[in-house]
Every structure is written in C-alpha cells, then in structure tokens.
N, C-alpha and C positions, 0 to 999 in steps of 0.2 A: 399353497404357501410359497411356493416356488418364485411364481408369476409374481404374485405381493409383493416378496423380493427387488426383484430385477425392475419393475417399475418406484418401489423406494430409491433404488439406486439412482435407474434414470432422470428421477427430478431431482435428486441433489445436485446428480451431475451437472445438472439443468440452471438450479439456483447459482453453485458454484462459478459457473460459467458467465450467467450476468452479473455477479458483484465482479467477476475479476472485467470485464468491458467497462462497469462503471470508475473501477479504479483507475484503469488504463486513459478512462477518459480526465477525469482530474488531475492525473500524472502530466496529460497534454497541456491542460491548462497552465500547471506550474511550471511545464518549461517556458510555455509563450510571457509566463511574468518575469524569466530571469531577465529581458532587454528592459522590461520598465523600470523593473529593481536598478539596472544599471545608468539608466536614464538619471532615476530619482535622484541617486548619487552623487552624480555630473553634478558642480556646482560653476554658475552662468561662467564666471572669468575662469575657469579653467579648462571647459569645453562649450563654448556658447553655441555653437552651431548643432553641437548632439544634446545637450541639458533640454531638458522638459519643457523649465520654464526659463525665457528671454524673452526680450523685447516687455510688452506689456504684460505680461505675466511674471512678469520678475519680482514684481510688488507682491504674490502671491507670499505671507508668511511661512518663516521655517517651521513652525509648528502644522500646517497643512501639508508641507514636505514630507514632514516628519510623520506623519497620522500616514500618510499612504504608504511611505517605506513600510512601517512596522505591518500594515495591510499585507504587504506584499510578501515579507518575511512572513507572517502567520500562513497565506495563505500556500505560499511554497515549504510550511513545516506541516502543515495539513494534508498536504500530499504526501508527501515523504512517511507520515505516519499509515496513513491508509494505505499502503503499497506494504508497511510492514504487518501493520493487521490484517492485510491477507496473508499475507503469510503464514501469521499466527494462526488465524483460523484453519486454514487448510493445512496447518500441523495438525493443529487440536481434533479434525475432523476423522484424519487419518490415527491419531493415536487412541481418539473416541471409537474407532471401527476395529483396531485392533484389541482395544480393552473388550468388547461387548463379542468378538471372535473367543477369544478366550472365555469369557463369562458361559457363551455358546458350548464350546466345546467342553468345559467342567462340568455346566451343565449337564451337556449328554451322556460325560461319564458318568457323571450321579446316577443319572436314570436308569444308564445300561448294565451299573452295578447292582440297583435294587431290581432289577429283573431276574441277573444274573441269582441272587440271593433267593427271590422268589423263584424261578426256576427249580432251582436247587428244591426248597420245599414242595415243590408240588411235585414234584420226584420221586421224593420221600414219602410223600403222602401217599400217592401213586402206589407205587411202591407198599407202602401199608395196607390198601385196601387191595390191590391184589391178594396179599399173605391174607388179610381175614377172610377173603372170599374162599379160597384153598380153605382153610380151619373149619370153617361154616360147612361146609362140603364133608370132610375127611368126620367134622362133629356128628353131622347129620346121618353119616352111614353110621356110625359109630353105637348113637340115639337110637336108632333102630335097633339095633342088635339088640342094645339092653331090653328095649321096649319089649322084644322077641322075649326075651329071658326072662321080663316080670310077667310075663302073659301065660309060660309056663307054672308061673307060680314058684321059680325059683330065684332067690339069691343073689343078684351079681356078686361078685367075689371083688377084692381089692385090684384086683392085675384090670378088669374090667374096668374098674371107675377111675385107677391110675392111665387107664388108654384113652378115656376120655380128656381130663388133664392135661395128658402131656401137651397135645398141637396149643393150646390155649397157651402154657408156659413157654412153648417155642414160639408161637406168634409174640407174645408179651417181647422177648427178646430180642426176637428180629427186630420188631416196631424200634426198640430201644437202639439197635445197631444204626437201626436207618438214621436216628436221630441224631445221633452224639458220636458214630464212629469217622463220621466225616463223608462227603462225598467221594463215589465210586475215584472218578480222574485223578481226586487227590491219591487217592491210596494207592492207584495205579503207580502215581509220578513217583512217589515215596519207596515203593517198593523194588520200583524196577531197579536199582543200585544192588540188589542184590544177585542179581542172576548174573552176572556176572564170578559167581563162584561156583555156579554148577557147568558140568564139563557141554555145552554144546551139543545139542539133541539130543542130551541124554533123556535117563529115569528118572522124575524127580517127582516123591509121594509128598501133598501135604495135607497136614494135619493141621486139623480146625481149619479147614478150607474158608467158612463162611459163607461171604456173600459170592467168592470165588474172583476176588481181583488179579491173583498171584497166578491164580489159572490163565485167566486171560494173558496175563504174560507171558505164561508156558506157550501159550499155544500160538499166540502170536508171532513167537521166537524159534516154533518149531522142535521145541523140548516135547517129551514123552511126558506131561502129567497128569497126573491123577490126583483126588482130594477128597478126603474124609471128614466128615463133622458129625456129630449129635441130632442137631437144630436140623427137624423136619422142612424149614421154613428155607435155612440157608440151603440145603439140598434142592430144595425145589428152585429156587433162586437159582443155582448152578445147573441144573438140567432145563431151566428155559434157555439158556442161554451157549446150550448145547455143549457143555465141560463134560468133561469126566468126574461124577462125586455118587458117592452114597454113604447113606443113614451107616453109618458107624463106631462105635469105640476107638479110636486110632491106638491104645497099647493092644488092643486086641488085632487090630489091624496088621500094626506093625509085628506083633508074634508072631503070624502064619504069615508070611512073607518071607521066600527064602529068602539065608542067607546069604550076604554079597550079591544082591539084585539088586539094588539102589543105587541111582549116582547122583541122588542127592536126596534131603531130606528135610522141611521145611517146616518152618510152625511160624506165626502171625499171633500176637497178643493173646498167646495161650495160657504157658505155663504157669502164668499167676493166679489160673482157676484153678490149677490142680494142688496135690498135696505134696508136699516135700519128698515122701515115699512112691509116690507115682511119678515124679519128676527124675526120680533117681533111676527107677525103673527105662522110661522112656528113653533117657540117656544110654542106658545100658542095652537097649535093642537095636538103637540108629546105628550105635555102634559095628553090631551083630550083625546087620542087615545092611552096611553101606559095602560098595565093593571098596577095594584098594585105589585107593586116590579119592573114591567119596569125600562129599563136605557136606555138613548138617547147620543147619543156622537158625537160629531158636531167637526170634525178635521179642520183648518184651518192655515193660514200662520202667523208666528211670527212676528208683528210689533213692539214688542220689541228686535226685532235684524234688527241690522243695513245691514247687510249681506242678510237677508230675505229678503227683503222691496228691495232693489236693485238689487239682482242678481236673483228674483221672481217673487217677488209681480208685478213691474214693466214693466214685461216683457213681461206679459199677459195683451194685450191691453181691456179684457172685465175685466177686476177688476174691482169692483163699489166702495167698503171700503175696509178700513182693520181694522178687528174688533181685539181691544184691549182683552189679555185673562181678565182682571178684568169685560169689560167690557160684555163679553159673559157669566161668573159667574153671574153677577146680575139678566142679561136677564132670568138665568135658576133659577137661585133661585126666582125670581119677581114670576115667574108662576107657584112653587111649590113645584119642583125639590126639594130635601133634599138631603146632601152627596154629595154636587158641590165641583168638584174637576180637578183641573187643569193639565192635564200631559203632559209632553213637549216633542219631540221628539229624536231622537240622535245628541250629542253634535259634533260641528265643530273642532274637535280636531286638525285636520291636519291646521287649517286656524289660528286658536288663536297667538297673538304674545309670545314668548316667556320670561321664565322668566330668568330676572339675576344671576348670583352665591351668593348668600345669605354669601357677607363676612361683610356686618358695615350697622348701621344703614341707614345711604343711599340707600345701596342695598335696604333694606327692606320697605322703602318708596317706592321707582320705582315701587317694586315687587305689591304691592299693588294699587298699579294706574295703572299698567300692567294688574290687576287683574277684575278692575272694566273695564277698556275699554275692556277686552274680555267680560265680561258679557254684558256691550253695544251692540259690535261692533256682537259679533260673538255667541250671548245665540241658543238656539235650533232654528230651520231655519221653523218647524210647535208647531204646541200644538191639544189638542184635550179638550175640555171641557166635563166632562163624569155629567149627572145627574141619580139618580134615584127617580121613583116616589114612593109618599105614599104609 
C-alpha cells in the first residue's frame, strides 16, 4: 500500500511538473507579443520608422490594425490567466491532499475506536468464558457428590442443592459486572483519586473487592491490601491475578479484626446491596477497627442525579437502597468519624442540556432553570463519603 502511495505521488509530481513547463512556455510567448502589441500601436506619422505598417503597407485598413491588436491583447490575457490557473490548481491540489489527510486520519480513528470497543468486548467475553469454565468445574465436582448421595439412596438436603446454585448465581453476576460495570482501566482511572486518603503503605482492607481494581492500586502503590467479597467468581478473578482476597462476609470480616488494625477501610459500589441495619452496623466496626488517624471511604451511586438512579441504580436488579450522600455523612459522623466529607465523582458533561446565548433577560432566566435541571437531572453519576478517625 505503501509503494502504491509514493508512486501516486510521483506521477502527480510528474504531471504537475509538465503543465507548469507548458505554462512557462506560453508565458514566453506573451512576452515576445508585448513588442508587436507596441508595434501595432505606433501609428505610421508618429513613428514611421518603428510602426508595423509604412510605406506600401500603410494602405493596410485600421480594421486589420485592429483585429491583430485585440489578437494580441487576448492572446497575452490568455497567458496571464493560465499562469493564474496554475496557481489555482496547485492550491486546489494541496488543499485536495490536506482534506483527504484529514478524511485519512478520522478515518483511522473511527476504526481504532471500534476496535478499541471490540477489544473491550472480547475481554469481557474472555473474561466470561473463563468464569463459566471455573463454574462447570467447581459444578461438576459438586454433581458428583450428589450423584455419590443418590447412589446411597439418600436425600440431598437443601445446603447441598443451595452448593450447587450458588457458582451459577455467582457466575450470573460476574458475567453481569463484566458487562455493565465498565472496563478494568476505567475503574482503575476512577478509582485511583482516592488513595490518596489512606496514610502511605499502610493497612487498607476492602470490602466487596470484586473484580479487584482497587487492589491493583494497593499494590501497585505499595499499600498492605487486602479484599473480601462473596462472589466466588470475583475471588477467583483476584487470585489470578495474584491479590490478596478471599470468599467472605466482610461484617463478619471486619468483627474478628482487631481493633485499631486498619489504616484504612474501603468499599466500591457496595452499600446499596445491603440493608440500612447492616450498613449501620458496618459503619459501626470501621469505626472499631480503624486506628487513630484511620480513614474509611464508602463509594456508592448518586440518588441525587436523576441520570444515576435510572441508567444505574436500576439496572442492578440486587440493589436494596439508595443511600442519600447527606444521609451517609450522618451515618459517619453518628459513629465518630470527624472530617466527613462528601466527594462526588466525574461530571456528565457530554449529557447536561445545553445553555442559551445569554442576549436579555430571558435568556438569563432559561439559563438558570437550564442550570438547576442539570444539577437535578445529570450532578455526578457516584459520590464517595471519605471519614476519618480520632
């Protein structure tokens, strides 16, 4: 394709090249007619020695004069113009290779982005068929055992056919995270704003680990952390990739954890699974279990944007609440927390309506009711509630 290139090039160059010798050469032309031009001019009694026509040619009519002047004249505006239409072309030529440069280059972004996008999906998919290969596995021992138990002629019990279950709803899960929670890099980029409030290679446990993004940042940053989930799927997800996590409860977690062992304490779009009574709970351990100068940061979805709560919240059929951020500051301050502080995530720029041209009062009405329904409809899409302790 390359080569194709560079010899397009060269025969333009090539063309380009002989029309400008051929202009050059009619150029020559029109100057050798500027002396006839001034010939024709000459009229016999006022230069008879340089005029065209004297002596027997003098009889020659002014209208024959005249047919050749205007000859003369066309044929030096005929030059004059072909000297500008090169020009013009070889504008046109250069500004035809910069439009089709640019055509080029959007082009390739188009393309790099729907790879970029496909990428992304075969990630996830990736991604999915490893979890169901795991499941098939973990089902298949599982299968057996029962098989073993009808063979005896007994029973399975409920805890039995609830062990089969479970990987299945945990895969279901995962599959779901992969799909709709966003790309790893994103959540990475998202997240990293917050380590900045745990003290520098400290302790920091978190809860509802997940796929383990927040991990990767610990570890990368040379923090102590560690990470708890439920989701057999998100577990295994964090031990390929050599984290610290295991299959657990995190209020149970966080009970047997001594006190003031923690220097920090982290959750990731958790607590609007849980219950109002377990969240209060949770609150009330981090507390328990940060040391002095500990910080705890509890990220979760904005219900005060309208945009969150429906293209979100909603979407995730295990949502239990959605916790107001005023309402998460009190929780933190109730149990001790001092420096509760609310920080809200990246704004919806692209989504907000737009504002009027600010010409009369009117305008400036709209703009301001334009103003307040974006803070409505479209404010930050999460928040993070950050405490620290005494």
């Amino acid at each position: 394709m390359q080569r194709t290139i560079e010899k397009l090039a060269h025969e333009r160059r090539e063309l380009e090249e002989t029309l400008r010798r051929q202009l050059d050469g009619l150029a020559s032309i029109a100057g050798a007619l500027e002396g006839l031009d001034e010939r024709l001019k000459a009229s016999p009694e006022s230069a008879p020695k340089r005029g065209l026509f004297t002596g027997a040619a003098s009889s020659v009519t002014p209208e024959i004069r005249e047919i050749l002047g205007q000859t003369v004249g066309q044929t030096r505006a005929l030059a004059e113009t072909s000297r500008a239409l090169l020009a013009t072309v070889s504008a046109l030529g250069e500004t035809r290779d910069k439009e089709w440069d640019a055509l080029g280059n959007n082009h390739l972004g188009m393309i790099f982005k729907s790879m970029e996008w496909r990428v992304d999906g075969l990630a996830a998919a990736y991604d999915d068929v490893a979890s169901l290969a795991r499941t098939f596995t973990l089902l298949q021992d599982q299968l057996g055992r029962l098989s073993a138990t009808l063979a005896e002629k007994r029973l399975p019990s409920p805890a039995d056919v609830a062990e089969v279950l479970e990987p299945l709803r945990d895969w279901r899960y995962a599959r779901f995270e992969n799909r709709h929670r966003g790309a790893r890099d994103d959540i990475r980029r998202k997240q990293e704003r917050y380590l900045e409030f745990f003290k520098p290679g400290g302790s920091v446990l978190d809860l509802g680990c997940g796929r383990g993004e927040f991990l990767e940042l610990l570890r990368d940053r040379r923090f102590r952390g560690a990470g708890v989930d439920l989701n057999t799927q998100m577990i295994d997800a964090c031990l390929d990739k050599g984290l610290d996590a295991r299959r657990a409860d995190m209020l149970e977690t966080l009970a047997g954890t001594p006190d003031g062992s923690l220097d920090g304490i982290f959750s990731s779009q958790v607590i609007e699974h849980i219950s109002p009574a377990r969240l209060e709970r949770l609150v009330e351990l981090a507390c328990a279990k940060l040391a002095p100068g500990g910080t705890v940061v509890l990220e979760t979805i904005n219900p005060a944007s309208v945009f969150a709560l429906v293209q979100v919240y909603f979407m995730d059929l295990s949502h239990r609440l959605p916790v107001h951020p005023q309402a998460l500051r009190f929780l933190l301050e109730s149990a001790g927390f001092e420096d509760v502080r609310i920080v809200y995530g990246e704004e919806l720029d692209e989504e907000k309506l737009k504002l009027l041209p600010a010409a009369d009062d009117r305008s400036a009405i709209l703009n301001d009711d334009i103003d307040r329904l974006n803070r409505l409809l479209f404010a930050a899409p999460d928040y993070a509630a950050v405490g620290r302790k005494k």
